[in-house]
FIKOLZA-1660 file (N, C-alpha, C; in steps of 0.1 Angstrom, whole numbers, plus 5000, padded with zeros to 4 digits):
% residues 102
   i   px   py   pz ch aa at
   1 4295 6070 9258  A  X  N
   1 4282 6075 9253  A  X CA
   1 4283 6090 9250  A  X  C
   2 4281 6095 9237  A  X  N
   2 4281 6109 9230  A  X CA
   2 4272 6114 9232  A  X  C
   3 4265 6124 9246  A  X  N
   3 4255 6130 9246  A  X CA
   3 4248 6140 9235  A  X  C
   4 4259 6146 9235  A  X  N
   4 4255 6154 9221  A  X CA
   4 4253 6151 9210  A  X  C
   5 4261 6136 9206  A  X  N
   5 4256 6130 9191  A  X CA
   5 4240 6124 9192  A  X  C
   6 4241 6120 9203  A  X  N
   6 4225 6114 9207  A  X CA
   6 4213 6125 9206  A  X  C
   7 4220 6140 9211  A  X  N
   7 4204 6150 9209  A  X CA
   7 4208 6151 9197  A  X  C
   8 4218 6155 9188  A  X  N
   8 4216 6158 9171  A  X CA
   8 4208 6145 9164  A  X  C
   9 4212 6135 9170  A  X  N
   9 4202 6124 9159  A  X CA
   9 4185 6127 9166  A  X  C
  10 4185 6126 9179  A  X  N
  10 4171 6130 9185  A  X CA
  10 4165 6145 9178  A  X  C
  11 4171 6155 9176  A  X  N
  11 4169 6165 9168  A  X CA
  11 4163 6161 9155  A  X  C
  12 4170 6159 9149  A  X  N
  12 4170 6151 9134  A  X CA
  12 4158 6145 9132  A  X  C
  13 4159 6131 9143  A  X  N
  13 4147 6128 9140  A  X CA
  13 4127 6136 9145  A  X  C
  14 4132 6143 9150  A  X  N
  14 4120 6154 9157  A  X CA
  14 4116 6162 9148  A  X  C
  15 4124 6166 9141  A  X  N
  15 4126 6175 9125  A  X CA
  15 4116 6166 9116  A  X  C
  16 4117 6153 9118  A  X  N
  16 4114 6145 9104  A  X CA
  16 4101 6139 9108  A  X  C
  17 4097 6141 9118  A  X  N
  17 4083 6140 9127  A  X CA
  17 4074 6146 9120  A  X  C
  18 4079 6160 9124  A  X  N
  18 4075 6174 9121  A  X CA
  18 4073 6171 9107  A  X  C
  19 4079 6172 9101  A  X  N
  19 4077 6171 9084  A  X CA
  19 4067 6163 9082  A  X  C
  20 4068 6151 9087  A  X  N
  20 4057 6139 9086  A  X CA
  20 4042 6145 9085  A  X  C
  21 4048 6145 9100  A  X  N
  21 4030 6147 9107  A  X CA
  21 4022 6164 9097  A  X  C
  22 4033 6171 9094  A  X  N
  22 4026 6184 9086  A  X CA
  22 4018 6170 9074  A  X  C
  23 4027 6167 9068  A  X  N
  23 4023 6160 9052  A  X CA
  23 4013 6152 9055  A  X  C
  24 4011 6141 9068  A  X  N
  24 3997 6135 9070  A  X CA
  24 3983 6145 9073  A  X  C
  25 3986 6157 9076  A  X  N
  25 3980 6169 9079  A  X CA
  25 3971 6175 9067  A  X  C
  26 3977 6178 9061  A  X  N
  26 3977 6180 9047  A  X CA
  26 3969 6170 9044  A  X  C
  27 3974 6157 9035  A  X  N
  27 3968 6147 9030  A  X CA
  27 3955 6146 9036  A  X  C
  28 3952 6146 9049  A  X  N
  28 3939 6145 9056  A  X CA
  28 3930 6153 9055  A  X  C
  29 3935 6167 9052  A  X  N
  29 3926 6181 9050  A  X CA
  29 3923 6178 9035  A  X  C
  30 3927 6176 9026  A  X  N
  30 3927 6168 9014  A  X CA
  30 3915 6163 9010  A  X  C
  31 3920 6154 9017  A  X  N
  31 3910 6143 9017  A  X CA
  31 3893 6137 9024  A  X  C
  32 3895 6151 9026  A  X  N
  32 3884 6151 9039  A  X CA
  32 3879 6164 9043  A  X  C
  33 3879 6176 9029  A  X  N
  33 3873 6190 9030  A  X CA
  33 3858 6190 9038  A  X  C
  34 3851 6179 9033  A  X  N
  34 3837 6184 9044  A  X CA
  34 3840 6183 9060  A  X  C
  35 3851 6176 9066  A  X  N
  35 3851 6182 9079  A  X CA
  35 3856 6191 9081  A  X  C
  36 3864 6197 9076  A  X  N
  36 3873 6210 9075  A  X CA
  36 3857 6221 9075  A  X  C
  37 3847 6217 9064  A  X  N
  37 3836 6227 9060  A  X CA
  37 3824 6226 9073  A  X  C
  38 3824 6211 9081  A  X  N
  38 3815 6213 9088  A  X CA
  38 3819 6219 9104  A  X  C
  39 3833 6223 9103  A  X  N
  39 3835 6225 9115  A  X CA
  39 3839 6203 9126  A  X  C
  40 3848 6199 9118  A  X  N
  40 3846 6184 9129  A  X CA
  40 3862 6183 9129  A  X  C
  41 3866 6193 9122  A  X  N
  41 3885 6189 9120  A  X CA
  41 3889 6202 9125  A  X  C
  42 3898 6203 9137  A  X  N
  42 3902 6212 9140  A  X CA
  42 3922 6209 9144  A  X  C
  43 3930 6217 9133  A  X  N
  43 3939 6218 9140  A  X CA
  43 3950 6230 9140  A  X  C
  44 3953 6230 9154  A  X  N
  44 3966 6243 9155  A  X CA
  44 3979 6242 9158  A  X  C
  45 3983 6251 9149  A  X  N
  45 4000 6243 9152  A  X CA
  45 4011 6257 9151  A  X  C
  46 4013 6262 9158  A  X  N
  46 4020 6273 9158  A  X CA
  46 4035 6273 9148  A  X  C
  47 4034 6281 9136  A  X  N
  47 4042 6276 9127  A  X CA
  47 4057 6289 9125  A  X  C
  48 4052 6301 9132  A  X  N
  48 4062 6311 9134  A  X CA
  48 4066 6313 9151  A  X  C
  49 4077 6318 9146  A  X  N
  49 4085 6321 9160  A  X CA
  49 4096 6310 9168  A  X  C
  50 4095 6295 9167  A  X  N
  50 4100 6288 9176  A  X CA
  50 4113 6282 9164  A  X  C
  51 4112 6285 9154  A  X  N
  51 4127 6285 9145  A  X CA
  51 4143 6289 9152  A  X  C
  52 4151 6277 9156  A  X  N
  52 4163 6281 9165  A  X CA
  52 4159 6276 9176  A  X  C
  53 4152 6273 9181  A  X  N
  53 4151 6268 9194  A  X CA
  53 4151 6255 9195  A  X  C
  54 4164 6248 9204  A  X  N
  54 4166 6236 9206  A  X CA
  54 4166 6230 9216  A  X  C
  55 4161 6214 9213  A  X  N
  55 4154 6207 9227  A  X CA
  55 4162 6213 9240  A  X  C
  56 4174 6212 9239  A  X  N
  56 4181 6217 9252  A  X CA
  56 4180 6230 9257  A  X  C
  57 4175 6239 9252  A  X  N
  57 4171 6254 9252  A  X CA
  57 4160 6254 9260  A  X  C
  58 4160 6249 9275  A  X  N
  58 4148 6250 9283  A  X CA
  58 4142 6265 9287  A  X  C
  59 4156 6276 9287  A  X  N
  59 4155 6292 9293  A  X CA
  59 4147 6296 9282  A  X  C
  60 4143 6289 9270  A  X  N
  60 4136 6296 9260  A  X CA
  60 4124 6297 9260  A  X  C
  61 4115 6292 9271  A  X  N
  61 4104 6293 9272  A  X CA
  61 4098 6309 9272  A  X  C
  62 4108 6317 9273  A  X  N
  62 4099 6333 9271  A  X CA
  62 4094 6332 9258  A  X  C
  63 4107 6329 9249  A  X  N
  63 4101 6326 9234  A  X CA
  63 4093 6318 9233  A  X  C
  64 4093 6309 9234  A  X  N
  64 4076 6296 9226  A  X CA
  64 4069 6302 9231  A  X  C
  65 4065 6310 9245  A  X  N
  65 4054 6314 9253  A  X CA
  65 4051 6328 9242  A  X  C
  66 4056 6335 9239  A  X  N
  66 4055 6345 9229  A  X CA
  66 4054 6338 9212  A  X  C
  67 4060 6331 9211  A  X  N
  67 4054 6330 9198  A  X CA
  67 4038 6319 9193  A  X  C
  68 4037 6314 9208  A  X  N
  68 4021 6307 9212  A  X CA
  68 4014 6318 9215  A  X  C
  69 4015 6328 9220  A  X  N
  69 4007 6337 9225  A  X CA
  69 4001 6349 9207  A  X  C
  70 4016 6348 9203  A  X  N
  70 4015 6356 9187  A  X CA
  70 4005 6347 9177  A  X  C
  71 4004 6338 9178  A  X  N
  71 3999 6326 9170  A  X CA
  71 3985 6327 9175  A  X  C
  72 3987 6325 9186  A  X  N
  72 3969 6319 9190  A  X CA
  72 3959 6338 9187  A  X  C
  73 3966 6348 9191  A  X  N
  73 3966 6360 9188  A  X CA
  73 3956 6367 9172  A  X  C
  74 3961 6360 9160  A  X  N
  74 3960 6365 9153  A  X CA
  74 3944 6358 9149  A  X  C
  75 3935 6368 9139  A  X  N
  75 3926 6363 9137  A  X CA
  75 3916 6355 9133  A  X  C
  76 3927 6348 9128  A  X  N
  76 3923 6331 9120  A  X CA
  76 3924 6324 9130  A  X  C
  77 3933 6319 9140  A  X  N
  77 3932 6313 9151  A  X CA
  77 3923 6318 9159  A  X  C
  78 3920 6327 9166  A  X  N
  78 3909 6330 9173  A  X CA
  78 3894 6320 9167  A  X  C
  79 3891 6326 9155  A  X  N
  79 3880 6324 9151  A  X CA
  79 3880 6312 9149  A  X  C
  80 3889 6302 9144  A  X  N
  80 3891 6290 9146  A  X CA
  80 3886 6284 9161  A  X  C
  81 3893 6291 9169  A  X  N
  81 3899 6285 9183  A  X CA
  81 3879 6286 9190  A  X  C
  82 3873 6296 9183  A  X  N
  82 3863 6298 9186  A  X CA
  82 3852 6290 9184  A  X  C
  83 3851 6286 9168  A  X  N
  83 3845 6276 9165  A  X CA
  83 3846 6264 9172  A  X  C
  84 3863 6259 9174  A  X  N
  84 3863 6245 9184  A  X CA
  84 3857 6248 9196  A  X  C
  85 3856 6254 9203  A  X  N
  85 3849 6256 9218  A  X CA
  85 3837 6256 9216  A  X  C
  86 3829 6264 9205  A  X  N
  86 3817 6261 9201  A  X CA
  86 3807 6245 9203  A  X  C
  87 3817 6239 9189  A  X  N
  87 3814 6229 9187  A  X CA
  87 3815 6218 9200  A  X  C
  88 3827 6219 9205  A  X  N
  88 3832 6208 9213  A  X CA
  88 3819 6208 9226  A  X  C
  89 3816 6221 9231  A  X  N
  89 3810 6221 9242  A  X CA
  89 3792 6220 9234  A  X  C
  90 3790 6223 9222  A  X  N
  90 3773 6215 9221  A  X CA
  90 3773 6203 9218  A  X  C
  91 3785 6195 9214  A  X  N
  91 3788 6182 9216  A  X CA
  91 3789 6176 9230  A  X  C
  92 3793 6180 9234  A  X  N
  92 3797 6176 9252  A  X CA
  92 3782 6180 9255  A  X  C
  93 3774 6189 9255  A  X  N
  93 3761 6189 9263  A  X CA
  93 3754 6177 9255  A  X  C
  94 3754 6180 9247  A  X  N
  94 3743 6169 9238  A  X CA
  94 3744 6152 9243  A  X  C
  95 3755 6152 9245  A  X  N
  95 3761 6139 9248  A  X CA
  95 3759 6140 9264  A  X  C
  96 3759 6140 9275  A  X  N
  96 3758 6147 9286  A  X CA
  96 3747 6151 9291  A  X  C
  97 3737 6157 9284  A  X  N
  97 3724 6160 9292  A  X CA
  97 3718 6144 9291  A  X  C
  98 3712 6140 9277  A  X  N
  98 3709 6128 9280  A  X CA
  98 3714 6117 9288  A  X  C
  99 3724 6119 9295  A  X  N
  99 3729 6108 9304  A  X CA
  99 3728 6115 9316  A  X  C
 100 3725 6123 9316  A  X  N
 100 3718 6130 9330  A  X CA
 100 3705 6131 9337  A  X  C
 101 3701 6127 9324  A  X  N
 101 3689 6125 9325  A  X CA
 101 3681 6113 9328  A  X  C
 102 3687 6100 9326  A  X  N
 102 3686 6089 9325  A  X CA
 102 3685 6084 9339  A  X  C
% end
């Protein structure tokens, strides 16, 4: 058994995940601008910094931790990241008081 041929195909295929799941991402934001507009679709996906880093590269967590931290950092995520906590928690009360009440 080729460990190392087994992570390059596991690589490979993690790669084509990745590609995937962007293009379903996409097509969904697409197809579906009024949740994007009402605040009901939220997604983050840190797209700089973690280039080069391989599943076996566990010591690399200074890096992902830095390029998560650079990402979530900048002002479009914030303000995003803002909105979902908004939303999520008058959802969660809304849903939640009345059963507390009950």
């Amino acid at each position: 058994m080729n460990l190392e041929g087994n992570l390059s195909v596991l690589a490979s295929r993690l790669k084509d995940m990745v590609i995937e799941t962007e293009r379903t991402a996409q097509g969904f934001e697409m197809d579906n601008p009024d949740l994007l507009e009402r605040n009901r679709y939220f997604r983050f996906t840190v797209k700089e910094g973690l280039r080069g880093i391989g599943l076996d590269e566990f010591k690399a967590r200074a890096m992902i931790y830095a390029a998560t931290s650079t990402y979530l950092e900048t002002v479009n995520v914030m303000r995003r990241a803002k909105q979902f906590v908004s939303v999520v928690s008058v959802d969660c009360k809304s849903r939640l008081i009345p059963r507390l009440i009950r």
